[in-house]
C-alpha positions, -999 to +999 in steps of 0.1 A: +173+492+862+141+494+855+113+470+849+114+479+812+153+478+811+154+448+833+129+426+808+142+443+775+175+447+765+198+447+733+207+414+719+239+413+699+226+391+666+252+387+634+230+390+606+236+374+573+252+409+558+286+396+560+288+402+599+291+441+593+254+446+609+243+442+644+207+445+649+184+455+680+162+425+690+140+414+723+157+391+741+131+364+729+136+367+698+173+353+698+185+323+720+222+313+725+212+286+698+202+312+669+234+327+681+259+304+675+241+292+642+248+323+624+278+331+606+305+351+617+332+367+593+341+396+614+379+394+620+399+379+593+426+369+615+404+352+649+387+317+641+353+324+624+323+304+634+308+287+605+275+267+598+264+235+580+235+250+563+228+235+531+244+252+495+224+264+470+230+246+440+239+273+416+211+271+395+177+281+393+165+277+360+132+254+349+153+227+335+160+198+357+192+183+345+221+210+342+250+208+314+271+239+308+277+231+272+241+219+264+241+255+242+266+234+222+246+207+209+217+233+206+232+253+180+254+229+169+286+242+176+315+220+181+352+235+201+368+213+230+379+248+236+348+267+239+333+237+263+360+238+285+355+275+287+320+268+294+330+239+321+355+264+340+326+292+337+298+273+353+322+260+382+331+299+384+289+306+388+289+278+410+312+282+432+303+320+439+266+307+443+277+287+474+299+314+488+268+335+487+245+306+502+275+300+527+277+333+540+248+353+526+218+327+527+207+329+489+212+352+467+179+376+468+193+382+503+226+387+491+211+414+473+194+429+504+224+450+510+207+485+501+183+479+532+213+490+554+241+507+534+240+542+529+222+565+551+188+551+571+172+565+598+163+536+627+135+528+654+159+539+679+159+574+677+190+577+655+207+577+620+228+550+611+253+548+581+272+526+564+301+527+537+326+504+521+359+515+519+386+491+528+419+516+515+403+545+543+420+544+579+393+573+588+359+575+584+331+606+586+302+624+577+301+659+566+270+680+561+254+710+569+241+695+597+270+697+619+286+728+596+310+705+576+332+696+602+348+662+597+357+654+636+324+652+648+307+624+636+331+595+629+334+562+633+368+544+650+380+506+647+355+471+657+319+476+653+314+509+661+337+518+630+355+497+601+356+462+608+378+441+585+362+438+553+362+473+551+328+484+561+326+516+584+293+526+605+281+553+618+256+558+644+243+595+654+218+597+678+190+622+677+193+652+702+174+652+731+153+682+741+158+697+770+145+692+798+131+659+788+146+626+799+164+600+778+145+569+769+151+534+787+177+510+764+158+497+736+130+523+733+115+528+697+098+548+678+078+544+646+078+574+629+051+571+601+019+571+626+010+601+652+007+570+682+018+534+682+009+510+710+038+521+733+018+555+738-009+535+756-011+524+791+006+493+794+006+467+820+042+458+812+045+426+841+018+413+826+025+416+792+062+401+802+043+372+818+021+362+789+053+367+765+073+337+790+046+319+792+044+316+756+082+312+746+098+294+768+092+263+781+091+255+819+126+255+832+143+277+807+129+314+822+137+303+854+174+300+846+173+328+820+149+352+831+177+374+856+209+367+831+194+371+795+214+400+787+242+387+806+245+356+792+239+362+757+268+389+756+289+363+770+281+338+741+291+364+712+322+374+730+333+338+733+318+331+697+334+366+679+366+365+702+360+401+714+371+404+746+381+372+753+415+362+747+415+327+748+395+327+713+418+355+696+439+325+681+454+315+648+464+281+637+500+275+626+511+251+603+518+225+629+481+228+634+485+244+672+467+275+681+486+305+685+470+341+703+470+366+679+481+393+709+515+409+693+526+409+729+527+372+730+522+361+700+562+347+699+557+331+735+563+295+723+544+291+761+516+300+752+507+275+723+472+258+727+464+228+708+428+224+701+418+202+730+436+228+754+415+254+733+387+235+740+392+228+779+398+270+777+363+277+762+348+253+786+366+266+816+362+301+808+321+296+805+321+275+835+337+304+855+314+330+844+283+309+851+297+300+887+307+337+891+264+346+890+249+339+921+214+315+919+222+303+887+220+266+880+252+264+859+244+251+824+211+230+832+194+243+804+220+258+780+227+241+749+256+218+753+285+237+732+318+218+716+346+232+691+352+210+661+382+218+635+373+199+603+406+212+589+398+230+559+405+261+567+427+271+590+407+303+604+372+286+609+364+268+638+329+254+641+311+259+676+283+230+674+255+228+700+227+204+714+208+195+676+174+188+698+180+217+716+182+240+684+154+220+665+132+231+692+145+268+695+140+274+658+107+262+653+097+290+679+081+325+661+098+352+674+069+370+697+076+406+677+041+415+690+051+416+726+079+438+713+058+457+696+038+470+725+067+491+736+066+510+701+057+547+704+051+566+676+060+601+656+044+623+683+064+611+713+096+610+693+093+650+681+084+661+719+119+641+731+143+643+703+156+668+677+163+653+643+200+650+642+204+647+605+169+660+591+149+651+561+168+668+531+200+674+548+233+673+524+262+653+530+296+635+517+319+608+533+350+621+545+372+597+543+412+595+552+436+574+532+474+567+529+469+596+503+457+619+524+420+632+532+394+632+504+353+640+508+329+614+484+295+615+475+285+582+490+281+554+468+251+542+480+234+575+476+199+577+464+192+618+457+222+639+449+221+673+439+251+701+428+259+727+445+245+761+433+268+769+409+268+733+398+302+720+407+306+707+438+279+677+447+266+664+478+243+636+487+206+642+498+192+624+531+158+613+513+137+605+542+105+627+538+077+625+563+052+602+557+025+627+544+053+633+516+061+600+507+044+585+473+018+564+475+015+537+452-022+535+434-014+510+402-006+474+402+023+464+378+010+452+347+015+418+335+045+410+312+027+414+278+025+392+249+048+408+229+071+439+235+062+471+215+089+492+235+094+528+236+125+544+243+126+576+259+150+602+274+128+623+301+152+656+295+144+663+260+111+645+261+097+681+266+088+707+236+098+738+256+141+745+254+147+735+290+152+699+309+119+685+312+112+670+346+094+634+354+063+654+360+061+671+325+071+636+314+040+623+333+015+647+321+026+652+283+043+623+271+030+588+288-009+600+272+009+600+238+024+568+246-006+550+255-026+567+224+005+554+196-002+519+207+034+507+228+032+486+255+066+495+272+085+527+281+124+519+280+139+551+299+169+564+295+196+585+314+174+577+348+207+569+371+220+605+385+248+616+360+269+645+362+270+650+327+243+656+311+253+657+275+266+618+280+224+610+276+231+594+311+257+564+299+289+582+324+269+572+355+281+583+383+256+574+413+238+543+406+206+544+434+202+583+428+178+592+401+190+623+382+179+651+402+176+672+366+147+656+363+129+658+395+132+638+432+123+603+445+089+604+447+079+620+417+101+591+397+076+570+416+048+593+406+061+584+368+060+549+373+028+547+386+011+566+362+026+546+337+012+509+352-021+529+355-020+533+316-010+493+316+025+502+306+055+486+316+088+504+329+122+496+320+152+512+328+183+514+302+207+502+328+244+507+327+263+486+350+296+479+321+311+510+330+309+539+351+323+575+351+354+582+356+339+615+382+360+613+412+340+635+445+312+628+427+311+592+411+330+555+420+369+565+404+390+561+435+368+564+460+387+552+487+418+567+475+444+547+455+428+513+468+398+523+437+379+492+456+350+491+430+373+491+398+398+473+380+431+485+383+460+496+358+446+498+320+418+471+329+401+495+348+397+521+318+371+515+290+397+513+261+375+541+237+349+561+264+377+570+293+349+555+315+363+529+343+358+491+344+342+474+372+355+443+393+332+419+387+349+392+406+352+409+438+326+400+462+315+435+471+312+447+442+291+421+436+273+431+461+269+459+450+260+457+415+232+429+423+216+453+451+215+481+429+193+461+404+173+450+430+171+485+448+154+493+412+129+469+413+118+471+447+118+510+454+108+523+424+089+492+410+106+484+377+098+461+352+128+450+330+166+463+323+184+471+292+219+463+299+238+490+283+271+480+258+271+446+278+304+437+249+321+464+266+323+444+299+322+409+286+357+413+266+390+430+285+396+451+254+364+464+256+351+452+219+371+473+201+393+447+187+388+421+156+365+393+156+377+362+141+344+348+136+356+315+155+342+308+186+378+309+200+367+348+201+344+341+229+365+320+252+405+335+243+425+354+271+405+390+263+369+371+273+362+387+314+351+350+329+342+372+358+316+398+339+303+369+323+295+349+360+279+384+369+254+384+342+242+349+353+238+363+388+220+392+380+194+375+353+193+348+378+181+374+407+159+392+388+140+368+373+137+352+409+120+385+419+094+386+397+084+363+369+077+388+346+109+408+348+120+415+311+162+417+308+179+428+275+215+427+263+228+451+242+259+426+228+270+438+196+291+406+196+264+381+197+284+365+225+268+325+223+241+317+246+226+354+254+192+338+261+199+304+268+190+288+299+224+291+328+221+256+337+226+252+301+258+272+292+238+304+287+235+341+302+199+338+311+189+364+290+151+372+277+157+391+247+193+404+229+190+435+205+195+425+168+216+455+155+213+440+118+187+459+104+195+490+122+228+491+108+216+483+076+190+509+066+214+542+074+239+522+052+215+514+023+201+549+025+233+568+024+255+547+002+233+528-023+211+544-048+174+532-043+174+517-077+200+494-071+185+483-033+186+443-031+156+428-021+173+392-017+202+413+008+175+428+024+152+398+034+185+377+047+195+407+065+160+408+081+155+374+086+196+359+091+196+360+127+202+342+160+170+330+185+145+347+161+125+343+191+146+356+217+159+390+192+146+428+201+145+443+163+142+483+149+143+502+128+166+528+143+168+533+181+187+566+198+221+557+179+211+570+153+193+600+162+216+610+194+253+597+187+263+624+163+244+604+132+212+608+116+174+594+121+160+576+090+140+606+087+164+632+086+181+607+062+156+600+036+137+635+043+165+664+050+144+691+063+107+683+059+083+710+068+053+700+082+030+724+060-001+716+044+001+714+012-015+693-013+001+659-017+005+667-058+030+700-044+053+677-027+090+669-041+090+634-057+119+628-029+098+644+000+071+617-012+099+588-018+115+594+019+080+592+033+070+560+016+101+543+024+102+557+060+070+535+059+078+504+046+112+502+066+093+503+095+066+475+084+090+450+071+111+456+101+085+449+124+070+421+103+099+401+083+128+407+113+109+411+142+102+383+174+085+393+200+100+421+201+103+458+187+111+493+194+113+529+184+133+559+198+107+587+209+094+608+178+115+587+150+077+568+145+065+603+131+102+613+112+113+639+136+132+667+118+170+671+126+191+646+152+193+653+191+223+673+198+225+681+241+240+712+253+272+716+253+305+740+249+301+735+214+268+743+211+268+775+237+250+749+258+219+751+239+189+734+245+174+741+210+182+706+196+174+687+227+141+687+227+109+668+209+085+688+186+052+670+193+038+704+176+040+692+143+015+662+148-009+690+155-020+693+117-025+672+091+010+670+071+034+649+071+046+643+102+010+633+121+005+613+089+034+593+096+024+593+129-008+581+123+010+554+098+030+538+130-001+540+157-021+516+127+012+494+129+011+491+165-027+485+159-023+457+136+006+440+156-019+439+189-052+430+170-032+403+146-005+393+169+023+402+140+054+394+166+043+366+178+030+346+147+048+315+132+086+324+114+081+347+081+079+322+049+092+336+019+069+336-014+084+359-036+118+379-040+123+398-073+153+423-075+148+430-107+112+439-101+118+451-063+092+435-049+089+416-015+064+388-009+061+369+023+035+349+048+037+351+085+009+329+099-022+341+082-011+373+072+005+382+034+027+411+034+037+425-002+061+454-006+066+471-039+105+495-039+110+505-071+111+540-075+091+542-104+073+513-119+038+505-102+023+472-112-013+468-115-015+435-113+017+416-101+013+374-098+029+358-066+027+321-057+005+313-022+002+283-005-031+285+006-063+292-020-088+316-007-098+349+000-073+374+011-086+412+029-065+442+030-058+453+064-031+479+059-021+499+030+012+523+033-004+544+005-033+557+019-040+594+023-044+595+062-006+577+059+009+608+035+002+587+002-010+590-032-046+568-022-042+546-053-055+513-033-086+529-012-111+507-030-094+474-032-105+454-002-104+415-008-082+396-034-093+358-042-062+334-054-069+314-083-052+276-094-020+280-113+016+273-101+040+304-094+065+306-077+067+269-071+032+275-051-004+258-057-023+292-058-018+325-072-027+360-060-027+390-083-018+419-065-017+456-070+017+473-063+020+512-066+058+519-065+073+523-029+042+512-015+029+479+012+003+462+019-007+441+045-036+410+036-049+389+060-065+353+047-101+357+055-117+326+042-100+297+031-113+279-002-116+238+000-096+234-035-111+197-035-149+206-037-167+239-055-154+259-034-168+256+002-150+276+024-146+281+060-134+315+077-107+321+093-103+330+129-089+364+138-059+371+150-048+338+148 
C-alpha cells in the first residue's frame, strides 16, 4: 500500500438514513465507539443494534404544558368522542415522533433524505443513486449515457443494491482516461474550484503526525495506528452480522438464538442462548485480535457486552466502555487533515471522464413480479418529455459551477400582514404561448411590487404532465415544471423576488398525486404502488388522482423531505396546502356533513393524514421562524391553527371560503336590489380564528375552474375604451362600483391578517382562463393575462389603480391587522353598511339607485373624521361626486344607540373610507388631541 492508502482508508459508518447509506470518512473521524452507537436497521431478520439516545418528546410548540384536547375548552366544544379521538391522535404524533428520534435523530434530519436519494454526483469520482422500491427484485439505470441498455449499470442484493427496506443504490464510477493511473482508495475531488489543497505539495508523514498527535491520546495510535482499517471492518461485521455467522441469529419464542442460515436453521444443535451468543462474540473478537501479530489484544478497545432487554425480539444492544465513549465523542472530527488530500476540478477532468454528464436523461428500470417496467425517478428534480412530448425522462441537474445560480437577496422578513398574490407563471405572459420563469421575472414581479402585495403564492410550480390540470395532477414533486424554464432560473425568480422584498410561496399539493404511471408515483414499483393506498383508498373519489400513505414511514419520508427540499434549494417562504379535506377524510370530502363534531373523528376521518400535517407544520416552522403554512380545508376541520401540543394542526392561517362563495352566488342569483346587508356582514364577519383566516374576494376558482371572475360576472365583456364616463351603460358603471366595494369590505369587514387576489382579477380581467386543450384545438388564446389594457386610462387601469390605493391604505393604516370590525350601522332597507375597525370608519352605500346626501350613523367616539379613500373618484372609474369632501366632524345626539353622530355623504354603490383624525374631549369646549397614524 501506499503511504496515502496505508494512513487513509474507508471507514464503513451507518448514518442515521435508516442504515441505507454508507459514507466515506478518515479513519479519525470514526472510532469503534461512534460505531457501535449508531443505529443499525439493515437486515430485518439479524439482531439490530440499537441505542439509548434520548426521545424527542413529540412536541415543539411554545407552550410548556401539552393537552391534546386543550382546543376543546378553547372553543368550547364539549364530545367524550371527539377527545378521545384527539387522545388516540396525539399518541399517534407521539409515538411516530420517537420512531423518528429513535432511528432518525429528530425530525429536520429525518427530512434530510433528499441529500442522498435520487441522483448525486460524490467527492469520489463517481455518481451515486438511490431509489425506494421495495415490490422490484431488479434494479437499473437507463439513459443515453450508456445507450439505454438496462444490464449495465445495476445494482444486486446487500449494500451494493436493495437492502431490506427496499432501498437500491447505485454506484457508477467515472471513466478513467487512458493512459492515466487510478487514484489511491479514498482520493477526492472537489469539483466547484480549478485547485483544492490536495493539488499542492504535501508533506503527508507530517501532516499524519500532527493529525495523531492531536486525536488520539498516547497509547491508542500505538495499538491502532497499523489495524485501523482492519479493525474497524471487523466491528461492523460483528455489529451488522455480515459476514459473521455467529450474529446472523433470530430469537425463538423460548427466547434461544437460532442462525438464520436455511442450511441449519432446523439443526436443534445449533441453538445459542444468549450467554453462549455472548461467549461467541467474545471469542470470535478475541481470535481475530490474536490472529494480528504485535497487537496488544484489546488494551485500549472499548470493553463491548450484548444485553437483551427483551422487548423486541430482533434487537440486541451492543453497550461499550461509557468513559471510554464520553471521551471519544467530545473529540472534533479533524476534517481539515482530510481535507488536505482534496484536489480539485482540474485534476479530476485530466483523470476521469464524466460517466453520467451534466444534463444526461435517465429512468429507473426496474423488474417486478409483473414483469420489467422503466420510471421516471421519484426523487427527480428536472424532467423533461421527449420530443414529441410523450415519453419522459429525468434530467441529471448537476451544472458546472460557473452555471449554477448564485443567490444575491436575503429572504425577506415575514411581514405584518399577508397581501398575497396568486399567480400561475404559464399564462402570466400576454403573448399566446407558455411563459417561462424568466418572462415571469422581467414582466410580472415589477407589476407586483408596483400594485402594493407583499407575497407571490405560485402555482402549478411542481413538474406536471398535464398542463391543463393548472399543475394540481402532480406528477414529480422535486422537479419544477420544465414548461417554464430549469433549476436555476426558478432560483433566478425567487431571488428577484426577495430583492423586491417579496415573499415566495408555493401552492403545494401533497393530498393527491397523478395517477401518470412512467411518468408520476401510480405503481411505481409495480403492483406493490409503495407510495399509495391500495384498493379504492388509493383513488381520489371525484379527481381519479391517487391517495397517499400517510402512515407509512417512507412515505413519510418522503413527503416531509420534499417540503424541506423546497425551502432549502429553492429558498421558499410558506406553502398552501392544496384541498388538504381531500386527504384528511377517506371519502375524500365528497360526502355530507352533519355539522356534529362526530364528523371529524367518525371511521371516514384519515388519523394518519392528520399526524402528517402536525409533522410537516412542525418541521417547517422549525426551519425557519417565519415560514407561512396555509390550509385549504373546506371543512373547517377543528383546530387548523391551533397549537399541536394543544390538539391542533399547527397551522398559521386557513382560507375562509365564505365570502368567496358568497359574492358569485349573490351576483348571479339575487337581484342587487334585494342584496342583504345584515347576510352580508355575518357572512363577512361569522368566522372561525378571525385572526388566523386568509379572506378574498375570488381566488383562481373562480376564474380557472370552468366558472366566472367577479368581473366577467358583474361586467360581461367590458371594453377597455375611452370613453367618457357619461357614455357608459348604467350596468358597465354598476359592475365597476360593486367590483369595488366587494373588494374593500372584503378586505376590511372579513379580512385578518390576511388577503389575496388571483393575478389580474384586482383590475376585472375580461373572460375566465380556459388552458389548452382538445376541446379548445389546444389554444393558448384564453390562457394568457392582458396587462395591455392597464395601458390607458379606462376601466380596467382604473380599477387597477382602485386596488393598488387598497393595498396602499392597508400598509400605511394597518387595515388587517387593526382591532375586530365593530358594527355601527346595518340598514337593509336603505343598503347601507357602517362599521369601525380601530380608528378607521368604513361606510358603504349598495342601493342601486338612491344616493343620500347626508345619511346619520351613530359613532362612538366625537371628533373629526378625514376621508382617506373614496370608491367614487374619477381615477377609480367613478362619477367624482365626493372629490371636495375631506373632513366630517360628529356632533352630540344618540343614533344608533351611539353618543355621537356623523352625517355622511353616500352616492349609490359607492365607499368610503374615514380615518378619526382628531378626537374632541366631549367634557370641555372642545380641546382635542390628534390621533396617531396608522394606529
Amino acid at each position: 500500500m501506499s503511504s496515502l492508502q496505508h494512513q487513509f482508508f474507508l471507514v464503513f459508518s451507518v448514518t442515521a438514513f435508516s442504515g441505507i447509506r454508507l459514507l466515506a470518512f478518515a479513519a479519525y473521524s470514526l472510532t469503534p465507539s461512534r460505531l457501535l452507537s449508531t443505529t443499525v436497521p439493515f437486515l430485518a431478520t439479524h439482531p439490530r443494534v440499537s441505542t439509548s439516545s434520548k426521545l424527542a418528546d413529540g412536541n415543539n410548540n411554545n407552550s410548556n404544558k401539552v393537552n391534546p384536547v386543550g382546543i376543546l375548552k378553547e372553543k368550547s366544544l364539549a364530545t367524550k368522542q371527539f377527545a378521545q379521538f384527539l387522545r388516540e391522535r396525539y399518541k399517534a404524533l407521539k409515538d411516530m415522533k420517537e420512531r423518528i428520534a429513535e432511528q432518525d435523530e429528530d425530525l429536520v434530519e429525518f427530512a434530510n433524505a433528499y441529500m442522498s436519494m435520487g441522483m448525486k454526483r460524490q467527492p469520489e469520482h463517481m455518481v451515486e443513486f438511490y431509489e425506494w422500491a421495495p415490490g422490484a427484485r431488479f434494479c437499473s439505470l437507463v439513459g443515453d449515457f450508456n445507450n439505454w441498455v438496462h444490464s449495465r449499470d445495476y445494482g444486486g442484493e446487500g449494500y451494493l443494491g436493495r437492502d431490506d427496506l427496499g432501498y437500491w443504490r447505485l454506484v457508477i464510477q467515472d471513466k478513467l482516461r487512458k493512459g492515466e493511473v487510478k487514484d489511491d482508495l479514498g482520493q477526492e475531488y472537489n469539483y466547484d474550484v480549478d485547485y483544492d489543497r490536495g493539488d499542492e505539495d504535501i508533506d503527508v508523514g507530517k501532516l499524519m503526525d500532527d493529525m495523531d498527535n492531536e486525536y488520539w491520546e498516547p497509547g491508542e495510535d500505538e495499538f491502532l495506528s497499523d489495524q485501523k482499517l482492519e479493525l474497524l471492518e471487523e466491528l461492523f461485521r460483528v455489529t451488522v452480522g455480515s459476514d459473521f455467522h455467529p450474529v446472523k441469529m433470530e430469537k425463538d419464542s423460548a427466547g434461544n438464538y437460532r442462525p438464520v442460515d436455511s442450511n441449519s436453521s432446523n439443526n436443534e444443535d445449533e441453538k445459542l442462548n444468549l450467554d453462549k451468543f455472548k461467549t461467541e462474540v467474545d471469542r470470535h473478537m478475541e481470535k481475530w485480535l490474536a490472529s494480528r501479530a504485535g497487537s496488544r489484544t484489546g488494551s485500549n478497545l472499548p470493553p463491548i457486552t450484548v444485553v437483551d432487554d427483551g422487548t423486541d425480539p430482533k434487537t440486541l444492544t451492543l453497550v461499550d466502555d461509557p468513559v471510554w465513549r464520553k471521551r471519544v465523542d467530545a473529540k472534533e472530527m479533524p476534517m481539515a487533515y482530510w481535507e488536505a488530500f482534496v484536489k480539485g476540478r482540474k485534476a479530476w477532468a485530466k483523470k476521469y471522464e464524466a460517466c453520467i454528464p451534466h444534463g444526461s436523461h435517465f429512468r429507473v428500470y426496474l423488474h417486478t413480479p409483473e414483469g420489467p417496467l422503466q420510471r421516471v425517478p421519484a426523487w427527480a428534480t428536472y424532467v423533461l418529455p421527449d420530443p414529441e412530448g410523450n415519453l419522459w425522462s429525468a434530467v441529471f441537474w448537476d451544472p458546472p459551477v460557473q452555471e449554477r445560480y448564485v443567490w444575491q437577496s436575503e429572504r425577506p422578513a415575514k411581514p405584518r400582514a399577508l397581501r398575497i398574490y396568486e399567480c400561475h407563471i404559464g399564462i402570466s405572459g400576454q403573448q399566446t404561448h407558455v411563459t417561462s420563469f424568466n418572462e415571469f421575472s422581467r414582466q410580472v414581479l415589477p407589476r407586483v411590487k408596483k400594485a402594493g402585495y407583499n407575497v407571490i403564492q405560485l402555482m402549478g410550480i411542481q413538474e406536471h404532465a398535464d398542463y391543463s390540470s393548472v399543475g394540481y395532477k402532480v406528477t414529480n414533486m422535486f422537479a419544477v415544471s420544465s414548461r417554464f424554464g430549469t433549476p436555476e432560473e426558478f432560483k433566478h425568480l425567487v431571488d428577484t423576488a426577495h430583492g423586491m422584498g417579496l415573499m415566495v410561496m408555493l401552492d403545494i399539493v401533497q393530498s393527491h398525486a397523478a395517477p401518470n404511471e412512467g411518468i408520476g408515483l401510480a405503481s411505481f414499483d409495480g403492483a406493490n404502488d409503495c407510495y399509495f393506498y391500495s384498493g379504492k383508498r388509493g383513488h381520489h373519489k371525484r379527481w381519479g388522482t391517487r391517495m397517499f400513505k400517510y402512515g407509512e414511514y417512507e412515505v413519510i419520508r418522503y413527503l416531509l423531505s420534499n417540503l424541506k427540499w423546497w425551502v432549502e434549494e429553492y429558498r421558499i417562504d410558506g406553502f398552501h396546502f392544496h384541498s388538504v379535506m381531500s386527504m384528511l377524510y377517506t371519502h375524500n370530502g365528497f360526502a355530507p356533513f352533519t355539522n356534529s363534531l362526530d364528523d371529524y373523528c367518525n371511521q371516514y376521518v384519515d388519523k394518519e393524514a392528520l399526524v402528517y400535517l402536525c409533522l410537516a407544520n412542525d418541521l417547517l416552522h422549525q426551519l425557519s421562524p417565519d415560514m407561512i403554512t396555509i390550509a385549504e380545508d373546506a371543512s373547517l376541520y377543528p383546530g387548523l391553527c391551533e397549537p399541536i401540543n394543544q390538539g391542533g394542526l399547527g397551522f398559521d392561517y386557513y382560507v375562509n371560503l365564505k365570502p368567496s362563495q358568497m359574492w358569485p352566488w349573490l351576483i348571479d342569483n339575487v337581484p342587487l336590489e334585494d342584496w342583504s346587508m345584515t347576510e352580508i356582514t355575518e357572512t363577512l364577519m361569522n368566522i372561525e380564528d378571525p385572526g388566523k383566516a386568509l379572506v378574498y374576494a375570488e381566488n383562481h376558482n373562480q376564474s380557472v375552474v370552468g366558472g366566472k371572475s367577479l368581473a366577467e360576472a358583474l361586467l360581461g365583456s367590458i371594453t377597455n375604451d375611452t370613453k367618457a364616463v357619461s357614455t357608459r351603460t348604467l350596468w358597465t358603471l354598476q359592475g365597476i362600483s360593486l367590483h369595488k366595494m366587494i373588494r374593500l369590505i372584503t378586505l376590511s369587514l372579513g379580512g385578518s391578517t390576511a388577503y389575496l387576489t388571483f393575478m389580474g382579477n384586482e383590475f376585472g380581467h375580461p373572460g375566465g382562463v380556459e388552458f389548452p386543450r382538445s376541446s379548445n384545438n389546444h389554444s393558448f388564446s384564453h390562457a394568457i393575462r392582458r396587462w395591455d389594457l392597464l395601458e390607458d386610462t379606462g376601466p380596467h387601469s382604473q380599477l387597477a389603480t382602485f386596488d393598488q390605493r387598497l393595498m396602499e391604505l392597508e400598509e400605511t393604516q394597518r387595515v388587517l391587522t387593526q382591532r375586530p370590525a365593530r358594527l355601527c350601522h346595518v340598514d337593509n332597507s336603505a343598503k347601507v353598511i357602517v362599521y369601525t375597525r380601530g380608528p378607521l370608519l368604513f361606510a358603504f352605500n349598495f342601493h342601486v339607485s338612491k344616493s343620500y346626501d347626508i345619511y346619520k350613523v351613530g359613532v362612538q367616539i366625537a371628533g373629526e373624521y378625514e376621508l382617506l379613500l373614496n370608491t367614487d373618484q374619477l381615477k377609480f372609474g367613478g362619477l367624482g361626486r365626493l372629490e371636495k369632501t375631506t373632513i366630517l366632524r360628529t356632533s352630540e345626539s344618540l343614533v344608533d344607540e351611539l353618543p355621537n353622530t356623523l352625517a355622511i355623504p353616500l352616492p349609490q354603490q359607492t365607499a368610503q373610507v374615514y380615518q378619526l383624525a382628531r378626537i374632541w374631549d366631549t367634557k370641555k369646549s372642545r380641546v382635542s388631541r390628534t390621533v396617531k397614524k396608522s394606529l
